[in-house]
ROSE-4610 file (N, C-alpha, C; in Angstrom, 1 decimal, always signed):
// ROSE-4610
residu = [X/X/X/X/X/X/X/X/X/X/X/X/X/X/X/X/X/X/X/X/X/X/X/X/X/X/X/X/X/X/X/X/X/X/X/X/X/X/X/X/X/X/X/X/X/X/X/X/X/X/X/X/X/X/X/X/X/X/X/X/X/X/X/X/X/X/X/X/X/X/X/X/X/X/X/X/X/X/X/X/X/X/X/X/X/X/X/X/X/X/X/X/X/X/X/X/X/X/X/X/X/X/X/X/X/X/X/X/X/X/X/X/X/X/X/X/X/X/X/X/X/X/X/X/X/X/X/X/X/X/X/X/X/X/X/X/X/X/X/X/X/X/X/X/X/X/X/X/X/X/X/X/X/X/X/X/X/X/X/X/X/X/X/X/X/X/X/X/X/X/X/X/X/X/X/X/X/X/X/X/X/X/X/X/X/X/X/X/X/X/X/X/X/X/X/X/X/X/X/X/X/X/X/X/X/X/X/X/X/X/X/X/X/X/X/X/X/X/X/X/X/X/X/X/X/X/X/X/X/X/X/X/X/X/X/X/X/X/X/X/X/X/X/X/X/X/X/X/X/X/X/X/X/X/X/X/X/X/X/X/X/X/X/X/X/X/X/X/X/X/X/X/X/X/X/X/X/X/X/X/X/X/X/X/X/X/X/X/X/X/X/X/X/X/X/X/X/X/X/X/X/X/X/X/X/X/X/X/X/X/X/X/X/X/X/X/X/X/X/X/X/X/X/X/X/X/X/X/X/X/X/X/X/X/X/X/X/X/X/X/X/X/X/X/X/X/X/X/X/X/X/X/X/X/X/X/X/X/X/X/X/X/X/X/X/X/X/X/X/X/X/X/X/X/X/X/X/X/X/X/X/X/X/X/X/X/X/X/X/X/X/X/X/X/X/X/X/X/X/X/X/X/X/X/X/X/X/X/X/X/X/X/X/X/X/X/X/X/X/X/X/X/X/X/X/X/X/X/X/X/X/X/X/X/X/X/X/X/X/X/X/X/X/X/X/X/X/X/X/X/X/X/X/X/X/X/X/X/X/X/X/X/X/X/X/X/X/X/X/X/X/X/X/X/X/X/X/X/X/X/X/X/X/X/X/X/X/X/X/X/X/X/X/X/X/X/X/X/X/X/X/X/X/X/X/X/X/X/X/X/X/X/X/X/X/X/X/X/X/X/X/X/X/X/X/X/X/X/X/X/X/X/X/X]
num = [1/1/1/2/2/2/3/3/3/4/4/4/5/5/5/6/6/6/7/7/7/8/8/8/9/9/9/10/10/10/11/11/11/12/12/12/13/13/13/14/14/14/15/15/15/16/16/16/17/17/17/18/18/18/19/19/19/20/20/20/21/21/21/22/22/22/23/23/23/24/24/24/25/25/25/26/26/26/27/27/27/28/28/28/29/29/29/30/30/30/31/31/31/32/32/32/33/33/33/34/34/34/35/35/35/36/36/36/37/37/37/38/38/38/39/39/39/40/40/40/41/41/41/42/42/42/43/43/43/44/44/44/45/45/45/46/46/46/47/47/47/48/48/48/49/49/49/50/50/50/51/51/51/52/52/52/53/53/53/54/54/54/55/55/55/56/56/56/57/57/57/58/58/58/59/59/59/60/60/60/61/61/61/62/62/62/63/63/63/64/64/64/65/65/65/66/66/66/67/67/67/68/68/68/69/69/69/70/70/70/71/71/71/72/72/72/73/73/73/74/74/74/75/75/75/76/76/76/77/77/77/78/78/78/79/79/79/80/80/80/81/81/81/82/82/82/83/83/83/84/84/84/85/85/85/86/86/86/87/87/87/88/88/88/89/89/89/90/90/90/91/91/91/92/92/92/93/93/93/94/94/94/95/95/95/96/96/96/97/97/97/98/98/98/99/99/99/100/100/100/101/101/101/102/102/102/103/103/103/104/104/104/105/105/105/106/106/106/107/107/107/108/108/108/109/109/109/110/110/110/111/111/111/112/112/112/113/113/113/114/114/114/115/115/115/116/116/116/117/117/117/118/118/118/119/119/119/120/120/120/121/121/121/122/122/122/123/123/123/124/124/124/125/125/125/126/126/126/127/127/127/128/128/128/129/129/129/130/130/130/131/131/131/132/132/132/133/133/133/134/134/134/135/135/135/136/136/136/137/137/137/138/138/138/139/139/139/140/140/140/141/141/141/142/142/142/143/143/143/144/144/144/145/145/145/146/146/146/147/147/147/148/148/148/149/149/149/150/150/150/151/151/151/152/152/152/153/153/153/154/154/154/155/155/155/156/156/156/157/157/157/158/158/158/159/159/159/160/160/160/161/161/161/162/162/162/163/163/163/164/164/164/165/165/165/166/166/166/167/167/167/168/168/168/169/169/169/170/170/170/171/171/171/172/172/172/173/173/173/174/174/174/175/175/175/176/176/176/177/177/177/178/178/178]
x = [+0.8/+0.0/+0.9/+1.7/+2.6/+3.8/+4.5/+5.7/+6.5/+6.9/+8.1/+8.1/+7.3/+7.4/+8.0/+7.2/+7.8/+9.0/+10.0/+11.3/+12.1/+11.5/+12.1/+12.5/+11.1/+11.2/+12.9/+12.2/+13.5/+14.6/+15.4/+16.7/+16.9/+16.2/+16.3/+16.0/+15.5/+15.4/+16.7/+16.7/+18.1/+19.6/+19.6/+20.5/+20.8/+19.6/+19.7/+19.4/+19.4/+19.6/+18.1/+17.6/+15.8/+15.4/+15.8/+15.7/+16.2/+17.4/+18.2/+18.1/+17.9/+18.4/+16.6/+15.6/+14.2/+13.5/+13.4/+12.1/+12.6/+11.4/+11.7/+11.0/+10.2/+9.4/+7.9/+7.8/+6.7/+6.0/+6.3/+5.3/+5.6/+7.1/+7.4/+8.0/+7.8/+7.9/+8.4/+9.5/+10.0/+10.3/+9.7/+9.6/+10.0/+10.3/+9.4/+8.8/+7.8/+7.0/+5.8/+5.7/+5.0/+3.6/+3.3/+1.8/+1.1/+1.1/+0.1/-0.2/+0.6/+1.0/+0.6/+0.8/+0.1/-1.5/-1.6/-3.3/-3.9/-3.6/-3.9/-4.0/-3.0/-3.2/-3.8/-3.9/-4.8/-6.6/-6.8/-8.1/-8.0/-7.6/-7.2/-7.0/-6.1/-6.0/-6.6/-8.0/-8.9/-7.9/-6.7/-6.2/-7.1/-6.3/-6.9/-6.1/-6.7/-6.0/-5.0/-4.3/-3.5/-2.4/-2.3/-1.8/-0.6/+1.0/+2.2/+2.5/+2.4/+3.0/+4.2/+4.9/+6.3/+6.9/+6.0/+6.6/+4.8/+5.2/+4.0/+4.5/+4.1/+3.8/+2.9/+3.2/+1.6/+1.6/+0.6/+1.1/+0.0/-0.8/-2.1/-1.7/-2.1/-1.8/-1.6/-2.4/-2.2/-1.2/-0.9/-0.2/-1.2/-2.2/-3.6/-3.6/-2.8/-2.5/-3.6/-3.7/-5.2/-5.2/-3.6/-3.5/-2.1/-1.6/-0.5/-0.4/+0.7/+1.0/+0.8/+0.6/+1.2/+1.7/+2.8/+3.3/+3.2/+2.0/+2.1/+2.7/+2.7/+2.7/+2.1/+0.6/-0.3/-0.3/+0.4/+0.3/+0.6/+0.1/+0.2/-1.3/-1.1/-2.4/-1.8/-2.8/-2.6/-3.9/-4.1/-5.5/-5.0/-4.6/-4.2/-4.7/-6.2/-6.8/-8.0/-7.5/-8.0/-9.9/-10.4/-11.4/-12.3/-11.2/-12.2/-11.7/-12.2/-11.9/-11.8/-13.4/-13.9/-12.6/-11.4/-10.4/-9.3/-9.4/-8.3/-8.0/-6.2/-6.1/-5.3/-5.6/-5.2/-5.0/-3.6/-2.9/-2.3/-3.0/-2.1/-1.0/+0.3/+1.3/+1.1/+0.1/-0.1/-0.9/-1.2/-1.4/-0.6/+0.4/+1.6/+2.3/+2.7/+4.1/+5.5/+5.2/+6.6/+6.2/+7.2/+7.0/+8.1/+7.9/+8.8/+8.4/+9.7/+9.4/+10.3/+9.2/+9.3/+8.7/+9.1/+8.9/+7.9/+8.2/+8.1/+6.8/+6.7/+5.6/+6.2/+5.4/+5.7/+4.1/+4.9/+3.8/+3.7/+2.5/+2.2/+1.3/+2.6/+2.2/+1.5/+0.0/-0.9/-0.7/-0.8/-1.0/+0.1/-0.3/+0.9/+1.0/+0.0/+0.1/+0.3/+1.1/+1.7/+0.7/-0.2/-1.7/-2.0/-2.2/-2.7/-1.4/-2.1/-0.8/-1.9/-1.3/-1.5/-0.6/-0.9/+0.4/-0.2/+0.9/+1.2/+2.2/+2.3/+2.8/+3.8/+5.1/+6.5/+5.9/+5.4/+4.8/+4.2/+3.4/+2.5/+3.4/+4.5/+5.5/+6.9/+7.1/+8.5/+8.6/+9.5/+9.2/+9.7/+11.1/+11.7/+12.1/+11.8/+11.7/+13.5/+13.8/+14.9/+14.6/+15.4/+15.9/+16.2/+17.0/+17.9/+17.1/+16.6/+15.7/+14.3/+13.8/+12.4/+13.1/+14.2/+14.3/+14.6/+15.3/+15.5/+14.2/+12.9/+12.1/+10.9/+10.8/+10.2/+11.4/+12.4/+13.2/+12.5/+13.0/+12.4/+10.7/+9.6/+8.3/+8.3/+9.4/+8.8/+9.6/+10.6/+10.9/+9.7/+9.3/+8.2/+7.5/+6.5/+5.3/+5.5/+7.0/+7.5/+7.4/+7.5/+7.2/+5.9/+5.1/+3.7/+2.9/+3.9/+3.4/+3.8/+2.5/+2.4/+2.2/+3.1/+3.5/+2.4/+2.0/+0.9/+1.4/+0.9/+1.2/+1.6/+1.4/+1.6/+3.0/+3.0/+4.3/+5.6/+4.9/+6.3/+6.6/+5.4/+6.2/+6.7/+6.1/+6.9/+8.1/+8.4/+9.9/+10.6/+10.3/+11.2/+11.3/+10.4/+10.4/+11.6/+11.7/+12.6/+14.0/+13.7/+15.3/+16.1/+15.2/+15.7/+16.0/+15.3/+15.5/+17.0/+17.1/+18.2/+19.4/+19.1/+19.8/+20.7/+19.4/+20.0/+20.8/+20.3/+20.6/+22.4/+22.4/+24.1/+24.7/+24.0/+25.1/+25.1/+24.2/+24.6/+23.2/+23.5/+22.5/+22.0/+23.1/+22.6/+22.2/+22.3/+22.0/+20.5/+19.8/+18.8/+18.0/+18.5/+17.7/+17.2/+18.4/+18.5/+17.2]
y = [-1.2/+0.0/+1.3/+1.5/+2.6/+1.8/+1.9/+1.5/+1.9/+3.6/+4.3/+4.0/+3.9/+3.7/+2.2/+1.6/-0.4/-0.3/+0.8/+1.0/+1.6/+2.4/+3.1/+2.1/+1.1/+0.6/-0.7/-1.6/-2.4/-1.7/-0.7/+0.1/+0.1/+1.0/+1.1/-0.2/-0.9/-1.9/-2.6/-2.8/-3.1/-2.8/-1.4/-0.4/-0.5/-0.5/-0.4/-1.8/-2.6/-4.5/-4.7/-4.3/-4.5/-5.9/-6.4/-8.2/-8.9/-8.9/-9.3/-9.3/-7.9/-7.1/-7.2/-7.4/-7.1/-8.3/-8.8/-10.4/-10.8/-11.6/-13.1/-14.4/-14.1/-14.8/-15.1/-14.9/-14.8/-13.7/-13.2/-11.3/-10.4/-10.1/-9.3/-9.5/-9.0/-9.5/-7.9/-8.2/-7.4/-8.1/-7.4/-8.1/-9.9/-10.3/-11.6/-12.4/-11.4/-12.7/-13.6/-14.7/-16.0/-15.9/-16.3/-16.1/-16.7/-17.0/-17.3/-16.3/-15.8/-14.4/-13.4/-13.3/-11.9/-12.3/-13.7/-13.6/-13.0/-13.6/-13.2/-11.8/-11.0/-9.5/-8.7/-9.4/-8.5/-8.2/-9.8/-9.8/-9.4/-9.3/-8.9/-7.3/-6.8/-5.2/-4.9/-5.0/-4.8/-3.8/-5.2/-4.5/-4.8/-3.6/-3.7/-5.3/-5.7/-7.1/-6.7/-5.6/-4.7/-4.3/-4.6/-3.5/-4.3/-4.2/-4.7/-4.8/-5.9/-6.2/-5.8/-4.8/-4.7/-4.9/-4.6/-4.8/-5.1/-6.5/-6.1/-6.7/-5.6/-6.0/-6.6/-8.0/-9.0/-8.6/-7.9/-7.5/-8.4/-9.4/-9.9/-10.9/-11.4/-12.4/-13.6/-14.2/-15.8/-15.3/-14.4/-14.7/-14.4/-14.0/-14.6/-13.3/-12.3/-10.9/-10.5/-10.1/-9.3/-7.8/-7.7/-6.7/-6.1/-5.1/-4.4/-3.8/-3.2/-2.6/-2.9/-3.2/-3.0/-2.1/-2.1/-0.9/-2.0/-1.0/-1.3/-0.6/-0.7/+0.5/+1.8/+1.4/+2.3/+3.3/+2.7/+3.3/+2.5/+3.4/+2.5/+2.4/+0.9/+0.5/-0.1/+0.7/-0.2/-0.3/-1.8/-1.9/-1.8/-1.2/-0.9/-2.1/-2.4/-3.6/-4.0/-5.5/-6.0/-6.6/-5.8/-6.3/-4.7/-3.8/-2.5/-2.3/-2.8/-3.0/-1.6/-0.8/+0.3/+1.6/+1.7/+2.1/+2.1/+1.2/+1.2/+2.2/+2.5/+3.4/+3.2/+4.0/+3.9/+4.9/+5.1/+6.3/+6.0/+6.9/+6.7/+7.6/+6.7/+7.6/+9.4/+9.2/+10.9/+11.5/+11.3/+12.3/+12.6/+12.0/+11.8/+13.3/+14.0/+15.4/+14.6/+14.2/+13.8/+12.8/+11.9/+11.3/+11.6/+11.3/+11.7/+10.9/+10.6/+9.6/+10.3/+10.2/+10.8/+10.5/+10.6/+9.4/+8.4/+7.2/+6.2/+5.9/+7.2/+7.3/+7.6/+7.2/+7.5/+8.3/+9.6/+10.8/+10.7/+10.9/+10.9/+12.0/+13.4/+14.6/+14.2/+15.1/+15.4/+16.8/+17.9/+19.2/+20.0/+21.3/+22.0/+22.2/+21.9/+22.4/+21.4/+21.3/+20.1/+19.2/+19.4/+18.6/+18.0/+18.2/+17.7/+16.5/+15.3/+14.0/+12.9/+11.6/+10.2/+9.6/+9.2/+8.5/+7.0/+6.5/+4.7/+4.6/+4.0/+3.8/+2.2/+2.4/+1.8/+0.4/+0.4/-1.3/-1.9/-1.0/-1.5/-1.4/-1.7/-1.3/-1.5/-1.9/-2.6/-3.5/-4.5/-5.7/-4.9/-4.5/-4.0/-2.5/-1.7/-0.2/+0.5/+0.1/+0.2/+1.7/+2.7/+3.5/+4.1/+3.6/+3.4/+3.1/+1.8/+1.4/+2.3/+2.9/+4.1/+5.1/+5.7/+7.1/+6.5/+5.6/+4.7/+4.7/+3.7/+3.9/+4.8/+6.0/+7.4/+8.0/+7.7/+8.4/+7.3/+6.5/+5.7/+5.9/+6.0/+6.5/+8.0/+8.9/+10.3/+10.2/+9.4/+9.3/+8.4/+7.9/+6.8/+8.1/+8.9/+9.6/+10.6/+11.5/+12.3/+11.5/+10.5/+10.4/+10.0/+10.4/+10.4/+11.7/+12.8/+14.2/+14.6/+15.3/+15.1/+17.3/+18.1/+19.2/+19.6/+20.7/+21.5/+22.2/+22.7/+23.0/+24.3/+25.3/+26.8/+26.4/+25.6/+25.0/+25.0/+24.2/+24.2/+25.4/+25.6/+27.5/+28.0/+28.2/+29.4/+29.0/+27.6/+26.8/+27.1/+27.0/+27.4/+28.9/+29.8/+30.8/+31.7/+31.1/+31.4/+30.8/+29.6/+29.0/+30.2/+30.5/+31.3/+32.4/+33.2/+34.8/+34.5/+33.5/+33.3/+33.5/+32.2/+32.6/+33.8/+34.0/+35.8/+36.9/+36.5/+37.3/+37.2/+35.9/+35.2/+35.4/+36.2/+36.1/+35.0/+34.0/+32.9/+32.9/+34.0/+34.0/+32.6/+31.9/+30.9/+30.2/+29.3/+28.3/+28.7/+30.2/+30.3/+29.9/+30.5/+30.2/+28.6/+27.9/+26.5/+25.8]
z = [+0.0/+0.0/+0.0/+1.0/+0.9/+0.8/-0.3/-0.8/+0.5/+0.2/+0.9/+2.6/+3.1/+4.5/+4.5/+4.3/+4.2/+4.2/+2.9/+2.6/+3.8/+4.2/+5.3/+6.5/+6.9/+8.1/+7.7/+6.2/+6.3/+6.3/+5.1/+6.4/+7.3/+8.2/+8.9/+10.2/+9.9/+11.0/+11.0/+9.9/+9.5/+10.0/+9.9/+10.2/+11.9/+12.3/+14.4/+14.7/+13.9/+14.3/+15.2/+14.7/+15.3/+15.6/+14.2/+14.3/+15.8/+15.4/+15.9/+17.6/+17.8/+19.1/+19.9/+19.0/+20.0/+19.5/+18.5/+18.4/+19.0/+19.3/+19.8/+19.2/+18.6/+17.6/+18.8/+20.1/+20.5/+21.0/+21.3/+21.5/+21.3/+20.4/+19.6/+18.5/+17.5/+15.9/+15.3/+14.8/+13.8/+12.2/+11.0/+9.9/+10.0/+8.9/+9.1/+9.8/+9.5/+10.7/+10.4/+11.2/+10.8/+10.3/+9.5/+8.6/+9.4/+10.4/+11.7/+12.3/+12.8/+13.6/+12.7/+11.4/+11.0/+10.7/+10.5/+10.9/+11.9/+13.1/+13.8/+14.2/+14.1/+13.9/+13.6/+11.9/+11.1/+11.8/+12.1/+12.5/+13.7/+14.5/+16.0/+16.2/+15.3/+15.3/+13.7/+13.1/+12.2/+11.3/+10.7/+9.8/+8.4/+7.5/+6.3/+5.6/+4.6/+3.8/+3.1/+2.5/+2.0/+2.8/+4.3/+5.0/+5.2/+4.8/+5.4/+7.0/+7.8/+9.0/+8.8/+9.4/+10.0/+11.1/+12.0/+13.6/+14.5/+15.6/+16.1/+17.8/+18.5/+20.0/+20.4/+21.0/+21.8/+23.2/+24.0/+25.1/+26.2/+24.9/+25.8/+26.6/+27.7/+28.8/+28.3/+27.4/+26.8/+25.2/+24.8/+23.5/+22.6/+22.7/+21.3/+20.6/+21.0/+19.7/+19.4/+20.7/+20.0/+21.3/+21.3/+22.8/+22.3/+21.8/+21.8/+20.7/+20.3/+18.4/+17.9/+16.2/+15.3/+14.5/+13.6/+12.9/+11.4/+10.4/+9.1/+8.4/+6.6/+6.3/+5.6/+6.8/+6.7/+8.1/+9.4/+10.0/+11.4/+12.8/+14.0/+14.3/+15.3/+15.5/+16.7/+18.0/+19.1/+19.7/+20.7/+21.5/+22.5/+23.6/+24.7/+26.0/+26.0/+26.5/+25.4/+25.3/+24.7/+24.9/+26.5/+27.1/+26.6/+26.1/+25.5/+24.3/+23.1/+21.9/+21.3/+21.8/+21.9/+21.5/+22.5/+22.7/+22.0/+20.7/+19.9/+19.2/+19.1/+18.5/+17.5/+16.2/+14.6/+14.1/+13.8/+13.5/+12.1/+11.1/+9.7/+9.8/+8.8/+9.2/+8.3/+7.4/+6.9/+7.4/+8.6/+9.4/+11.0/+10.8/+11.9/+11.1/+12.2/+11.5/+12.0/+13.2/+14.0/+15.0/+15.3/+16.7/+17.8/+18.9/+20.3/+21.0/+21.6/+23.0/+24.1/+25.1/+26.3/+27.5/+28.5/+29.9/+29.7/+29.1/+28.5/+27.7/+26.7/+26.1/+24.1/+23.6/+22.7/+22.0/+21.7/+21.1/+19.6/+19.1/+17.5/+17.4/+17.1/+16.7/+15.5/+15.2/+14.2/+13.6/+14.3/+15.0/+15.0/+14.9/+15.2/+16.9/+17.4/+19.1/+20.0/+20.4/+21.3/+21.6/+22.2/+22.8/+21.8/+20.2/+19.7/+19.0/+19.9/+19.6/+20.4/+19.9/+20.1/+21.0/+22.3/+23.2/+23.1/+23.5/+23.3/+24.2/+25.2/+26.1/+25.8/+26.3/+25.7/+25.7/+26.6/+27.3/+26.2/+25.6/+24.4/+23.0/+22.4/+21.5/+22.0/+23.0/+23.3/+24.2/+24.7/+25.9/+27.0/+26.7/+27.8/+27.7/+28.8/+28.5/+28.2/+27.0/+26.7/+25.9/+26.2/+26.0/+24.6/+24.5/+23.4/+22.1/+22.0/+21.2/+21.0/+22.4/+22.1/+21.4/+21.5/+20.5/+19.3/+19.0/+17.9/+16.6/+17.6/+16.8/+16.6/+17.8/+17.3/+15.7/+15.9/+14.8/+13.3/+13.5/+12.4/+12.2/+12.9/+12.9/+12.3/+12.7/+12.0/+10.5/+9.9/+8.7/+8.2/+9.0/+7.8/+8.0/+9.1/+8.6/+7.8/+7.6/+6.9/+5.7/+4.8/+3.8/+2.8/+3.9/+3.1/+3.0/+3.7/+3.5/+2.2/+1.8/+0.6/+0.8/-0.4/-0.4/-1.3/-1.2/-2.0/-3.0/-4.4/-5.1/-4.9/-4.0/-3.2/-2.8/-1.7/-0.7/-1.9/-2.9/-3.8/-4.6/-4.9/-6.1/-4.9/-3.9/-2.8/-2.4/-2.6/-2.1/-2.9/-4.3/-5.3/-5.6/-5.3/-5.5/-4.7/-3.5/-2.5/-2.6/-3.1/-3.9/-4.5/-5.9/-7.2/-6.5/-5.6/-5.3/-4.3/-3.2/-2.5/-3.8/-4.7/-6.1/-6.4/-7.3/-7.3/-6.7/-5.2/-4.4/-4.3/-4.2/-4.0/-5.4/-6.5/-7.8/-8.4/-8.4/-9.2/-10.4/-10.9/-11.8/-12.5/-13.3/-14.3/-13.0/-11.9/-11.7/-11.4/-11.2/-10.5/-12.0/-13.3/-14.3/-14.9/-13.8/-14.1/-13.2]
């Protein structure tokens, strides 16, 4: 569904040893994961049939994944408790600006005004409240949601507009004409 994010996460999962360093093949899954397991997900966190599994947290008491993250690459999806279905939350990543993590929360800025964000708490998106690994993957979350903003036809003339005059201004005539 969204190419570029999927691309983003394998790099980068890649790059900071996500595999390696956080699965375990039972309640946290970083890309390939078992076609049992992303069944269950899908139907469990009411993904779409389109949607890429990349990473998923099981946080439910028996294993049955129907209680923590996922990260597609359409977006995040978490059920916080799985006894209030009601409560789930589904975050596409084009309407994410940024993510932050901060005293053991991870924020999914929408908004320009701070308040307006999505928290997910580490518990629900990582096993162990590792540090390292939460700024890790808020960094990897605001390049995936940074690449599904999509620039307005205004945003760009004024971008370029401001290019060419900087241009100018510096003396480099031909390249502004370029």
């Amino acid at each position: 569904m969204f190419d570029n994010t999927a691309k983003i996460w394998k790099k980068k999962s890649a790059e900071y040893r996500l595999y390696s360093n956080l699965a375990n093949g039972n309640d946290l899954f970083v890309s390939n994961i078992p076609d049992n397991a992303i069944h269950s997900f899908r139907n469990n966190f009411q993904l779409h049939i389109d949607e890429i599994i990349l990473y998923a947290r099981d946080t439910s008491f028996w294993n049955d994944k129907n209680q923590g993250t996922v990260v597609t690459d359409w977006g995040v999806t978490c059920v916080p408790d799985n006894d209030h279905m009601d409560q789930i939350i589904q975050i596409p990543w084009e309407k994410v600006l940024y993510v932050e993590y901060s005293g053991e929360t991870f924020y999914f800025f929408y908004g320009e005004n701070r308040n307006e964000h999505y928290a997910i708490h580490i518990s629900h998106v990582l096993k162990d409240t590792n540090q390292y690994y939460a700024r890790k993957l808020a960094e990897v979350f605001t390049e995936m949601a940074k690449s599904q903003i999509k620039e307005s036809y205004e945003d760009i003339l004024d971008k370029t507009i401001d290019e060419y005059n900087q241009l100018i201004e510096d003396g480099k005539d031909n390249e502004a004409l370029q």
